[in-house]
C-alpha positions as YAML, in Angstrom:
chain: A
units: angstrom
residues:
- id: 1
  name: UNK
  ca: [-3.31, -2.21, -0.97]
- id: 2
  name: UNK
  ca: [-5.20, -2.92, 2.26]
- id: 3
  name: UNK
  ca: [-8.30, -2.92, 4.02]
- id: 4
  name: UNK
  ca: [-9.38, -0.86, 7.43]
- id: 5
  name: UNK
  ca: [-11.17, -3.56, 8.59]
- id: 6
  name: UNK
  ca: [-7.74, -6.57, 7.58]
- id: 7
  name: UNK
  ca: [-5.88, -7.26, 11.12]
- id: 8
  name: UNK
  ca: [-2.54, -7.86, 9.68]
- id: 9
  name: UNK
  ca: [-3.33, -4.25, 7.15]
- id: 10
  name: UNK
  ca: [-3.71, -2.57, 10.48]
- id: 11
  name: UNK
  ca: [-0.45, -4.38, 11.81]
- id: 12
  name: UNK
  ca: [1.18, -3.59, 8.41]
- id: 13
  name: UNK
  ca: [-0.05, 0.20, 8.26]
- id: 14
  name: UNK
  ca: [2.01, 0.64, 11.83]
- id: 15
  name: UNK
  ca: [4.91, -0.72, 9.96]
- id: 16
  name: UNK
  ca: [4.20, 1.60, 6.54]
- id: 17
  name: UNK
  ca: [3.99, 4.81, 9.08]
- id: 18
  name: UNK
  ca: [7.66, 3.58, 10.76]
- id: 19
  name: UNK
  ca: [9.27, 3.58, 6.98]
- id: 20
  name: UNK
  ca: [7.55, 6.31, 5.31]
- id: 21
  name: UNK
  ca: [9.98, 8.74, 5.88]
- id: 22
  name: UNK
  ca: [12.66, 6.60, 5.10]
- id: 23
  name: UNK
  ca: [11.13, 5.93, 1.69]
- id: 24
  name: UNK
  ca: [10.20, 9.44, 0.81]
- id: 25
  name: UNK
  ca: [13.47, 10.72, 1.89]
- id: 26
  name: UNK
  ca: [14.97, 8.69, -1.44]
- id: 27
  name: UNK
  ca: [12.08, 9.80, -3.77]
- id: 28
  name: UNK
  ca: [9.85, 7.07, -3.12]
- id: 29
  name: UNK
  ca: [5.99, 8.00, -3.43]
- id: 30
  name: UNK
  ca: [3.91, 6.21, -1.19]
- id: 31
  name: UNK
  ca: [-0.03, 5.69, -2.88]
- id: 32
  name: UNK
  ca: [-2.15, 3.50, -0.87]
- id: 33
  name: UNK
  ca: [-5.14, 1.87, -2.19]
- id: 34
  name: UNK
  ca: [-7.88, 0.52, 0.43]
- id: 35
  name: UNK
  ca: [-10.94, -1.81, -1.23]
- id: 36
  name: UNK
  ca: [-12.40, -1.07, 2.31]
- id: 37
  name: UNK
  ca: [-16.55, -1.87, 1.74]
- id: 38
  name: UNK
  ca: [-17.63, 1.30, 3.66]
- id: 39
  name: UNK
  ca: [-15.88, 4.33, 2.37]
- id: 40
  name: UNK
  ca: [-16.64, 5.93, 6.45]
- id: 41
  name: UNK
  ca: [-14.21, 2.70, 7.12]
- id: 42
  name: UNK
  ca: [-11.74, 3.99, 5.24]
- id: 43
  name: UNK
  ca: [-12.19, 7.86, 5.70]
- id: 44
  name: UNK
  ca: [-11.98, 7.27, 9.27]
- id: 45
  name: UNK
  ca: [-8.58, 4.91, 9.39]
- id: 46
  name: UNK
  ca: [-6.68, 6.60, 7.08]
- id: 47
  name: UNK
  ca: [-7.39, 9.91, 7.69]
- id: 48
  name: UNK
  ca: [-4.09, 11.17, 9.16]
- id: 49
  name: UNK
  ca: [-1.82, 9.32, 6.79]
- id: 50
  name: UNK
  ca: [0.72, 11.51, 5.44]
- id: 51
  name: UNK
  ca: [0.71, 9.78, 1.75]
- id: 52
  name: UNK
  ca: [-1.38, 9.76, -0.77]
- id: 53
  name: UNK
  ca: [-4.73, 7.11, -0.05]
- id: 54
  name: UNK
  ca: [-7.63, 6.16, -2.33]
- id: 55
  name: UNK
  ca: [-10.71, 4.06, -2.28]
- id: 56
  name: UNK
  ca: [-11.69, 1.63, -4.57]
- id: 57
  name: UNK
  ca: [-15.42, 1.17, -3.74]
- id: 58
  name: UNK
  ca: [-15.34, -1.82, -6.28]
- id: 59
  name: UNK
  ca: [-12.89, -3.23, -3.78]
- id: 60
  name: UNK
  ca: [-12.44, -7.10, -5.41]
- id: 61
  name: UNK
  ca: [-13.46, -6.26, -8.49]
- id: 62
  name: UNK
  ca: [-11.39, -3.07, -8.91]
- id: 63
  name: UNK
  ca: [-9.43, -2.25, -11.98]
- id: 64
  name: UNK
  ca: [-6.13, -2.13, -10.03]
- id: 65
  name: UNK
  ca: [-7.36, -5.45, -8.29]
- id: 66
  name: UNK
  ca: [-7.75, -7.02, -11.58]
- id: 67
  name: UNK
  ca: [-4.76, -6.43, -13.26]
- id: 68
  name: UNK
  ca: [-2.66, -6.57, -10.49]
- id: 69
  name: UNK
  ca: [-4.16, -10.16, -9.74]
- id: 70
  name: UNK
  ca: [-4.49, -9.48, -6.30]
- id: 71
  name: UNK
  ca: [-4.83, -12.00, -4.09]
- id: 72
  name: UNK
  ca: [-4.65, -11.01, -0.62]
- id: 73
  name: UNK
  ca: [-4.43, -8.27, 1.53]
- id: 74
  name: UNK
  ca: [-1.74, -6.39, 2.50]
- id: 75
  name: UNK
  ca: [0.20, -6.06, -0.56]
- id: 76
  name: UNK
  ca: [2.42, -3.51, -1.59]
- id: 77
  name: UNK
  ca: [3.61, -3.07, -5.16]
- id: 78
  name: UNK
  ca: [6.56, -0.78, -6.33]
- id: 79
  name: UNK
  ca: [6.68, 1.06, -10.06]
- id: 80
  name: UNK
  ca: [9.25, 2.90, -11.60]
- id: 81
  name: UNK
  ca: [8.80, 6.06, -13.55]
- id: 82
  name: UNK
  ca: [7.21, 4.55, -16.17]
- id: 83
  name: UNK
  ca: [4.49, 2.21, -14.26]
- id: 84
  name: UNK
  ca: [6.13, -0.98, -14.45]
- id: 85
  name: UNK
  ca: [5.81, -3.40, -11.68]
- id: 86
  name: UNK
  ca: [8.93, -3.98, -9.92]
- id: 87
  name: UNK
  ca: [8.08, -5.31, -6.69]
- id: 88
  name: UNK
  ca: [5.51, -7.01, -5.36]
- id: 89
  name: UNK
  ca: [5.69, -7.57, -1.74]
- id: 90
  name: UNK
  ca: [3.27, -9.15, 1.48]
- id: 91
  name: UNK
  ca: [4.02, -6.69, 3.85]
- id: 92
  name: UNK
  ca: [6.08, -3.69, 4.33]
- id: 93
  name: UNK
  ca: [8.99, -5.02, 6.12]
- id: 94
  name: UNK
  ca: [9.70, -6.83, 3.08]
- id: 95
  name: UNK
  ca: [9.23, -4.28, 0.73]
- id: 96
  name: UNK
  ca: [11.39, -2.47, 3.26]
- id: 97
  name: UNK
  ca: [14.31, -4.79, 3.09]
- id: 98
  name: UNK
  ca: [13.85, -4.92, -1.04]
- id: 99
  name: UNK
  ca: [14.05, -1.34, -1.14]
- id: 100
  name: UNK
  ca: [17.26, -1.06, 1.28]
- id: 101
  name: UNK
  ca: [18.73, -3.54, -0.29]
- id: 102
  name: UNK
  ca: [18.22, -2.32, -4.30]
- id: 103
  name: UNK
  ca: [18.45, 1.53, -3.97]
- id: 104
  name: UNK
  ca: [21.11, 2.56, -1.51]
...
């Protein structure tokens, strides 16, 4: 989850592009969720992403905001099959380095 308009989402979206194909190449989906305020923010920066992105124009008040008990942005969050949490991560480097180091 990220924002357009976040300087270390922008830094961290670089990072996501770098280790997408990584990720899909073992099955991993990538979804990313943007609370950007203006939906032209987000149309606009996330355009050309080849993953899945949505907009949650209730940004901080979001249901996925909620539940997750999000905090701060970037965050990245991994789910198995089944939609249970398994990761939780600050940036994608880290969820990066989980990933390499729990599904070889």
């Amino acid at each position: 989850m990220g924002q357009s308009t976040c300087p270390a989402c922008q830094i961290d979206h670089f990072a996501l592009e770098r280790f997408y194909k990584r990720w899909a190449a073992k099955g991993f989906e990538v979804v990313y969720v943007s609370i950007d305020k203006e939906a032209e923010d987000f149309a606009a920066f996330y355009a050309e992403d080849p993953w899945e992105t949505q907009h949650d124009s209730l940004r901080w008040d979001g249901v996925l905001v909620t539940k997750l008990k999000l905090i701060g942005t970037p965050t990245l969050y991994a789910f198995d099959k089944n939609m249970n949490l398994l990761k939780e991560a600050e940036n994608a480097h880290q969820m990066h380095y989980w990933l390499v180091d729990n599904y070889k």
